[in-house]
NUTOR-905325 format. One record per residue (C-alpha): residue number from 1; y, x, z. Coordinates in Angstrom, 1 decimal, always signed. Example, Ala and Ser with C-alpha at 12.3 -4.5 7.8 and 13.67 -1.06 7.14 Angstrom:
<r><num>1</num><yy>-4.5</yy><xx>+12.3</xx><zz>+7.8</zz></r>
<r><num>2</num><yy>-1.1</yy><xx>+13.7</xx><zz>+7.1</zz></r>
This chain:
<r><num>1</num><yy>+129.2</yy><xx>+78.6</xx><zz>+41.7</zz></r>
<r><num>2</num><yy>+129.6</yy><xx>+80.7</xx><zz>+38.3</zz></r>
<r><num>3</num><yy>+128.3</yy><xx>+84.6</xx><zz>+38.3</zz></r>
<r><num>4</num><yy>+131.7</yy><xx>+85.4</xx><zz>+37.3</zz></r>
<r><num>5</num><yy>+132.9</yy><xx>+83.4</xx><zz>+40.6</zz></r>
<r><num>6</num><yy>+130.3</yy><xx>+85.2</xx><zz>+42.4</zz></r>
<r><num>7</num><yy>+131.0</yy><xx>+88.9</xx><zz>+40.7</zz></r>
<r><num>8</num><yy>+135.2</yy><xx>+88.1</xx><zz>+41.8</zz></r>
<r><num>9</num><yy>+133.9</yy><xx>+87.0</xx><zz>+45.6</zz></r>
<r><num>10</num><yy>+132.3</yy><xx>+90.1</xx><zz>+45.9</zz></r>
<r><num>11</num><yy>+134.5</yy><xx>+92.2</xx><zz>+44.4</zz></r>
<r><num>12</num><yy>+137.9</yy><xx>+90.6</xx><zz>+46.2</zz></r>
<r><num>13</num><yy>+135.7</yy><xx>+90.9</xx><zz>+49.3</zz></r>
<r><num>14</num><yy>+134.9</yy><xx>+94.5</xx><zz>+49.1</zz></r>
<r><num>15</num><yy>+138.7</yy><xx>+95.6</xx><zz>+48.1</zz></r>
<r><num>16</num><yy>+139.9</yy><xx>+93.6</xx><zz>+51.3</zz></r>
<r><num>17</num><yy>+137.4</yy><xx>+95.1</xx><zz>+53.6</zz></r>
<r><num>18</num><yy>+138.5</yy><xx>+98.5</xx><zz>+52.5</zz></r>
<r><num>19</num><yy>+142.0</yy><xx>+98.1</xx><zz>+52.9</zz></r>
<r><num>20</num><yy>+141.6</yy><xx>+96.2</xx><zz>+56.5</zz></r>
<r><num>21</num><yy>+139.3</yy><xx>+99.0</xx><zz>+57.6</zz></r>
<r><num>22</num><yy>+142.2</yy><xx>+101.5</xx><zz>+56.4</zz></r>
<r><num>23</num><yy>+144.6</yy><xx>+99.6</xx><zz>+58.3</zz></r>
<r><num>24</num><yy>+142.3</yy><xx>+99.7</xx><zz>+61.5</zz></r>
<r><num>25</num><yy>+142.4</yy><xx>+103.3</xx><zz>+60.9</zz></r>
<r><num>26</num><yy>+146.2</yy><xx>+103.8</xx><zz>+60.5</zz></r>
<r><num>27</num><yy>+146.6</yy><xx>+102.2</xx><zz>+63.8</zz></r>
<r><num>28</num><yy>+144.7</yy><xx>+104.3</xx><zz>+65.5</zz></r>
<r><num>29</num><yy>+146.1</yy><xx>+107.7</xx><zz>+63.8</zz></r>
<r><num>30</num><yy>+149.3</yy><xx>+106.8</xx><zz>+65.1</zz></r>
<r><num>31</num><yy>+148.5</yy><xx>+106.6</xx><zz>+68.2</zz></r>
<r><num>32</num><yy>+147.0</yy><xx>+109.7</xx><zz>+68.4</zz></r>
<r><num>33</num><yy>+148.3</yy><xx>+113.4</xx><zz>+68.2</zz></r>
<r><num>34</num><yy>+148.0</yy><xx>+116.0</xx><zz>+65.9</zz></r>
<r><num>35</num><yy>+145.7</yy><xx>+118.0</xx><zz>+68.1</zz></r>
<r><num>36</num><yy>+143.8</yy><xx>+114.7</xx><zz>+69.4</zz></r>
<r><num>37</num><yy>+142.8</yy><xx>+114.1</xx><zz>+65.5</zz></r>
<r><num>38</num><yy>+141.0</yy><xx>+117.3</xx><zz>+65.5</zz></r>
<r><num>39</num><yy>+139.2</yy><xx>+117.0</xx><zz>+68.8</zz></r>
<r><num>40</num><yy>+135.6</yy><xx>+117.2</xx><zz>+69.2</zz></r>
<r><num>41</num><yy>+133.4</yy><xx>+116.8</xx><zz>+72.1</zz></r>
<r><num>42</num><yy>+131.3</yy><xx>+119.8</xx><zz>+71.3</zz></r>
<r><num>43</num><yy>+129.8</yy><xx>+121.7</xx><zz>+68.3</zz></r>
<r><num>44</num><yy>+127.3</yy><xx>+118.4</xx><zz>+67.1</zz></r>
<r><num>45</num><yy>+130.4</yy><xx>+115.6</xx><zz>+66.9</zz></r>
<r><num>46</num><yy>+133.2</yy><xx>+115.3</xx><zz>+65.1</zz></r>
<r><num>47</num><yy>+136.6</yy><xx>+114.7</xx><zz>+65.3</zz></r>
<r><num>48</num><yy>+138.3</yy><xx>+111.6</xx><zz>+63.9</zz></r>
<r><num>49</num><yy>+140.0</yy><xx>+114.6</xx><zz>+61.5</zz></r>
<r><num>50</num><yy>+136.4</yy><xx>+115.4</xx><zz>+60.1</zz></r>
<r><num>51</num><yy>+135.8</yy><xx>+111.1</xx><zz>+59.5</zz></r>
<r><num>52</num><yy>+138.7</yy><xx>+111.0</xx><zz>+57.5</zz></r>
<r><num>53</num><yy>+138.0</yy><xx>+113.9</xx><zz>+55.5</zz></r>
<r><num>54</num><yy>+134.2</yy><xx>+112.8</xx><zz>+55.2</zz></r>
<r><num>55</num><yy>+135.6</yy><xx>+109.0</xx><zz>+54.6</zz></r>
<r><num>56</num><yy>+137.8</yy><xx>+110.5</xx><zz>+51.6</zz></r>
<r><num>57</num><yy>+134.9</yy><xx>+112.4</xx><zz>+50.5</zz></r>
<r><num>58</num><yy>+132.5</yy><xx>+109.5</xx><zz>+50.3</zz></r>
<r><num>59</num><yy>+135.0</yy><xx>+107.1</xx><zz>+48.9</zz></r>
<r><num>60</num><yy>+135.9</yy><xx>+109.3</xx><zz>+45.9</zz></r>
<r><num>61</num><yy>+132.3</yy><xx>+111.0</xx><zz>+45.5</zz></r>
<r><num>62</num><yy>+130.8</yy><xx>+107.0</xx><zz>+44.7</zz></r>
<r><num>63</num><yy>+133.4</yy><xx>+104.7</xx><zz>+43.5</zz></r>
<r><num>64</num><yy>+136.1</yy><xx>+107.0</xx><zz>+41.9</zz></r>
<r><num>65</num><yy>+133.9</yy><xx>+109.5</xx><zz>+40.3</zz></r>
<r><num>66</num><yy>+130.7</yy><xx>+107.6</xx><zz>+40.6</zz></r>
<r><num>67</num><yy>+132.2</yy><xx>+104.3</xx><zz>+39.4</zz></r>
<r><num>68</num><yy>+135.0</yy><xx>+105.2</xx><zz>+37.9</zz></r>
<r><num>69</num><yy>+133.7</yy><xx>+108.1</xx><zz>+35.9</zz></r>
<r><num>70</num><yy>+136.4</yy><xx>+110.5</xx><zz>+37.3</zz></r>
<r><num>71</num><yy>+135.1</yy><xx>+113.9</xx><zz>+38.1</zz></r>
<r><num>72</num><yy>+132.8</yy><xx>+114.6</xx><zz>+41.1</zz></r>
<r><num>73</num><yy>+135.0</yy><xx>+117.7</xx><zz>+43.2</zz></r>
<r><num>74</num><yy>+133.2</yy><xx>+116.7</xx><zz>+46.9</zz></r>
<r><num>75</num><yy>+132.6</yy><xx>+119.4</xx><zz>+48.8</zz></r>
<r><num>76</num><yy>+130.9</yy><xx>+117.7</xx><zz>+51.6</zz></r>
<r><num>77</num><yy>+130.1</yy><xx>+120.3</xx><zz>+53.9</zz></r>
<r><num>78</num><yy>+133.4</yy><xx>+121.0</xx><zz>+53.9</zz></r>
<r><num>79</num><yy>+134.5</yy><xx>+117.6</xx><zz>+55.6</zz></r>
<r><num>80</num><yy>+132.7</yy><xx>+118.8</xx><zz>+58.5</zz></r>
<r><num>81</num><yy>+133.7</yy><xx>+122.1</xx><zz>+58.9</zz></r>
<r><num>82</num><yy>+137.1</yy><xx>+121.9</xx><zz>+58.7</zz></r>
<r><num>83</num><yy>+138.7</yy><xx>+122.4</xx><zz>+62.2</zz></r>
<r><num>84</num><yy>+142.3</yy><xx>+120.9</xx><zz>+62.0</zz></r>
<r><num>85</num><yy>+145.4</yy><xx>+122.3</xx><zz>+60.1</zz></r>
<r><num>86</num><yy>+145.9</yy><xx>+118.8</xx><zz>+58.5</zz></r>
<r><num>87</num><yy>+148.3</yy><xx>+116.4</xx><zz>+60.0</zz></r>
<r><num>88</num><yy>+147.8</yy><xx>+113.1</xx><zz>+60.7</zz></r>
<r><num>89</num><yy>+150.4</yy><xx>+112.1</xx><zz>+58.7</zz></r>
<r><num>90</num><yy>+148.8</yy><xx>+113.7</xx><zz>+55.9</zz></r>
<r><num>91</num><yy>+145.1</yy><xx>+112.3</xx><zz>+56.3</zz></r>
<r><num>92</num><yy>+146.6</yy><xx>+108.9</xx><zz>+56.4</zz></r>
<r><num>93</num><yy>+148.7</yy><xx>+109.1</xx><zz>+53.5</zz></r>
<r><num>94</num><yy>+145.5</yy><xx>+110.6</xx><zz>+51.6</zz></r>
<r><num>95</num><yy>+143.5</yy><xx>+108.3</xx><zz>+52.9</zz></r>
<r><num>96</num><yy>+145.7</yy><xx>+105.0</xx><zz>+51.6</zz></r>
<r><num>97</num><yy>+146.7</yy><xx>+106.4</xx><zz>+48.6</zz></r>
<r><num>98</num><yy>+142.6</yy><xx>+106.9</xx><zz>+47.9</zz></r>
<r><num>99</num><yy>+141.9</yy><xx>+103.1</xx><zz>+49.3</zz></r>
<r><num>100</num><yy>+144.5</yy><xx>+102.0</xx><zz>+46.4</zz></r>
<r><num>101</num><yy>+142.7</yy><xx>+104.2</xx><zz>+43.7</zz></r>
<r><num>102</num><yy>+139.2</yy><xx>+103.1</xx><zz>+45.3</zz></r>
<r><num>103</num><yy>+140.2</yy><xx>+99.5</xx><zz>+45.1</zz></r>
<r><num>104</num><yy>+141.6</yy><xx>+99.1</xx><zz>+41.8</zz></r>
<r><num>105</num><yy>+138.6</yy><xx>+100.9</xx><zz>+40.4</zz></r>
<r><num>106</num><yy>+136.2</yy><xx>+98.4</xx><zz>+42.4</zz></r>
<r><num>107</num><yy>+138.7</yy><xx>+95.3</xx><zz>+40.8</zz></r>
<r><num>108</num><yy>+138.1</yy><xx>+96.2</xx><zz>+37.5</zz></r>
<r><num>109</num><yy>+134.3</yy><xx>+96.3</xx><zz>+37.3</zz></r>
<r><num>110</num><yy>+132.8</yy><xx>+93.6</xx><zz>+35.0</zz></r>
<r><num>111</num><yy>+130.1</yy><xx>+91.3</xx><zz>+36.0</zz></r>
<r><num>112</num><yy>+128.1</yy><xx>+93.1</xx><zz>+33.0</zz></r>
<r><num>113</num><yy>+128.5</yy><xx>+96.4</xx><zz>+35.1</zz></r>
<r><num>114</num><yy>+127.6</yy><xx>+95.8</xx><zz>+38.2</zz></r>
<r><num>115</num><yy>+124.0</yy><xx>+96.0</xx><zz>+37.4</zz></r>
<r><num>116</num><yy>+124.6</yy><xx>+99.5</xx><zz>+35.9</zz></r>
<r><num>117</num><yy>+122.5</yy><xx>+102.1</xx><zz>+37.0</zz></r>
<r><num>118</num><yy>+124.0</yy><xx>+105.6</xx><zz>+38.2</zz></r>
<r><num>119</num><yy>+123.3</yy><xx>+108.7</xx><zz>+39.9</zz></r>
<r><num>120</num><yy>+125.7</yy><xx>+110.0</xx><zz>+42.8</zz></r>
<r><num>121</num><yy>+125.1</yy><xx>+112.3</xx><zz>+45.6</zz></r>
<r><num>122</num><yy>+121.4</yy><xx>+112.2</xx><zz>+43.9</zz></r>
<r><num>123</num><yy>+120.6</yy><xx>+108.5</xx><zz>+44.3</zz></r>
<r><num>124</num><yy>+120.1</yy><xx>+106.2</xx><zz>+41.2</zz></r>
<r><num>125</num><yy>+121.6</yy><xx>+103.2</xx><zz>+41.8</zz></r>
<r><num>126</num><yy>+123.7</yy><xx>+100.4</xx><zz>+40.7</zz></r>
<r><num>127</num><yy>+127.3</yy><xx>+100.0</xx><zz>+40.5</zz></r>
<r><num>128</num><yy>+126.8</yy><xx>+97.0</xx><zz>+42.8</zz></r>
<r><num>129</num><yy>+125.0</yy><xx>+99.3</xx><zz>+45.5</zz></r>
<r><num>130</num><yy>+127.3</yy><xx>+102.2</xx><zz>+45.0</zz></r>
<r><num>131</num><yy>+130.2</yy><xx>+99.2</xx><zz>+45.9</zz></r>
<r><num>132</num><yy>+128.5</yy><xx>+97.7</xx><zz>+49.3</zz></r>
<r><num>133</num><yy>+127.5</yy><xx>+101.6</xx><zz>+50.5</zz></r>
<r><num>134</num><yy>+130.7</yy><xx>+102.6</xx><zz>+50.0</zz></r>
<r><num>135</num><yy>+132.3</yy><xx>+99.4</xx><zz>+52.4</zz></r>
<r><num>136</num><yy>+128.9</yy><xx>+99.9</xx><zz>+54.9</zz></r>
<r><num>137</num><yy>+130.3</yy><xx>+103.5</xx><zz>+55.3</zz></r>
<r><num>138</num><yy>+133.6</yy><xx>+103.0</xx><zz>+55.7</zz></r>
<r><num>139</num><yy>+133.2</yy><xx>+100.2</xx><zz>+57.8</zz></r>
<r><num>140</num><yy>+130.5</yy><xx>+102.1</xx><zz>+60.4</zz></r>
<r><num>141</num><yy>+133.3</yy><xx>+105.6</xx><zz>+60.5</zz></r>
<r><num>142</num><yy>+136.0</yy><xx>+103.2</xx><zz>+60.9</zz></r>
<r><num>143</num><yy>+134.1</yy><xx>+101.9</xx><zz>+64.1</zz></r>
<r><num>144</num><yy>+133.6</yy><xx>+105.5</xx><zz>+65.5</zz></r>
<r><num>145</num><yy>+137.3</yy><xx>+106.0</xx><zz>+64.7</zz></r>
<r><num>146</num><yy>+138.3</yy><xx>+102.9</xx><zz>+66.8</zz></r>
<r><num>147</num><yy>+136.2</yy><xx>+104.3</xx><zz>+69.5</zz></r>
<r><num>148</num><yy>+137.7</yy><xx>+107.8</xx><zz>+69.8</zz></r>
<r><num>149</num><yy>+141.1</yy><xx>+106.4</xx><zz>+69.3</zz></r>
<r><num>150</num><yy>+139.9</yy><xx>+104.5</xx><zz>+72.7</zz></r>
<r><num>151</num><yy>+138.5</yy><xx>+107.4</xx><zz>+74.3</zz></r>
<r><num>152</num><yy>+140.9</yy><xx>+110.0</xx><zz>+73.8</zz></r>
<r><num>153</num><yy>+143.8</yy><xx>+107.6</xx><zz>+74.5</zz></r>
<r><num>154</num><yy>+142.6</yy><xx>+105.6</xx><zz>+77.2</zz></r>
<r><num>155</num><yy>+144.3</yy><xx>+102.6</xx><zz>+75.9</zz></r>
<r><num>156</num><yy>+143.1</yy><xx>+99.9</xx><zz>+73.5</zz></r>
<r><num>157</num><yy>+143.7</yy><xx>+100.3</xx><zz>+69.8</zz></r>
<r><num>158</num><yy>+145.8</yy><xx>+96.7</xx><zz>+69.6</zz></r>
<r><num>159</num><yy>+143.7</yy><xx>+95.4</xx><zz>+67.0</zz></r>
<r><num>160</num><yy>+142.2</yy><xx>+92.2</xx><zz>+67.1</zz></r>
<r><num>161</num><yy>+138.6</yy><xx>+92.7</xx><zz>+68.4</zz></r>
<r><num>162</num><yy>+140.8</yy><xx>+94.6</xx><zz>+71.8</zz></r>
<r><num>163</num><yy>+142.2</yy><xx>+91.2</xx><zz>+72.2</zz></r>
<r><num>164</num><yy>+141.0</yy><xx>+89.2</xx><zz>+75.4</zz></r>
<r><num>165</num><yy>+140.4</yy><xx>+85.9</xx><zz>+75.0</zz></r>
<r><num>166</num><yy>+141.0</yy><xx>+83.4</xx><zz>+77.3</zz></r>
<r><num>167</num><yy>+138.4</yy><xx>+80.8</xx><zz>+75.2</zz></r>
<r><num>168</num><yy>+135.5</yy><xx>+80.2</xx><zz>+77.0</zz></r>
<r><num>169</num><yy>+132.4</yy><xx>+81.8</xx><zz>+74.7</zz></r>
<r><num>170</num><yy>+130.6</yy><xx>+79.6</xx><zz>+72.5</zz></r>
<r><num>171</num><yy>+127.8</yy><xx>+77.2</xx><zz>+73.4</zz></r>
<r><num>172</num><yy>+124.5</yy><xx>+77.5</xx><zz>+71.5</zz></r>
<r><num>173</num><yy>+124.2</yy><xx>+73.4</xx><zz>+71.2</zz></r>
């Protein structure tokens, strides 16, 4: 395989994990209500509002500022502070119109720059790592978010890992 096949693998990869892991989360804030977005389980957790707002945060602090040389306007503590006052509605739409800038930023990265060195949130790194941190984040908040949409609604979310399956598990042969 080529480096350029390589740099479009990893690249293509990345950009669909983000947007699946934005569609697991958009099936979960629907089921959800305003006030259940904003609920937290005491003073040290957060509420699935607070992830999204963190998830925005973290998305636009490293790949469209950090990557995309946009300006850098996170306020982070403010992600976790917040108490409600945003509707669902609103997160999500933030949230997928920011996983379509993220994404089209991450597309158009050369195989010459991803071996770029940067400095966001006060870590030198390269434009490769600042790409795989970005879809290790999202990917570990979009698991809490599954499981709070399970918690607070009792139900499963519908997506594919709720599924039972009636296959018997796999042999180690």
């Amino acid at each position: 395989m080529t480096e350029d096949a390589i740099h479009q693998l990893f690249l293509g990869y990345s950009s669909s994990r983000l947007q699946q892991f934005s569609s697991h989360i958009e099936k979960c804030l629907v089921q959800l209500t305003d006030e259940q977005v904003w609920v937290r389980g005491g003073e040290n957790e957060n509420s699935v509002g607070n992830l999204m707002l963190h998830l925005y945060g973290n998305m636009r602090q490293w790949i469209v500022a950090g990557v995309g040389g946009e300006a850098d306007t996170r306020r982070r503590d403010d992600e976790f502070s917040e108490r409600g006052g945003l509707a669902s509605s609103e997160l999500t739409e933030r949230l997928v119109t920011l996983v379509t800038q993220a994404t089209a930023v991450i597309d158009g990265v050369s195989v010459q720059r991803l071996s770029e060195r940067l400095v966001i949130q006060g870590y030198e790194v390269s434009v490769l790592d600042a790409i795989y941190h970005v879809v290790e984040h999202f990917a570990m908040h979009t698991g809490q978010i599954i499981f709070m949409t399970k918690m607070l609604t009792g139900k499963t979310t519908g997506l594919n890992h709720d599924l039972q399956s009636t296959a018997p598990p796999h042999s180690n042969r």
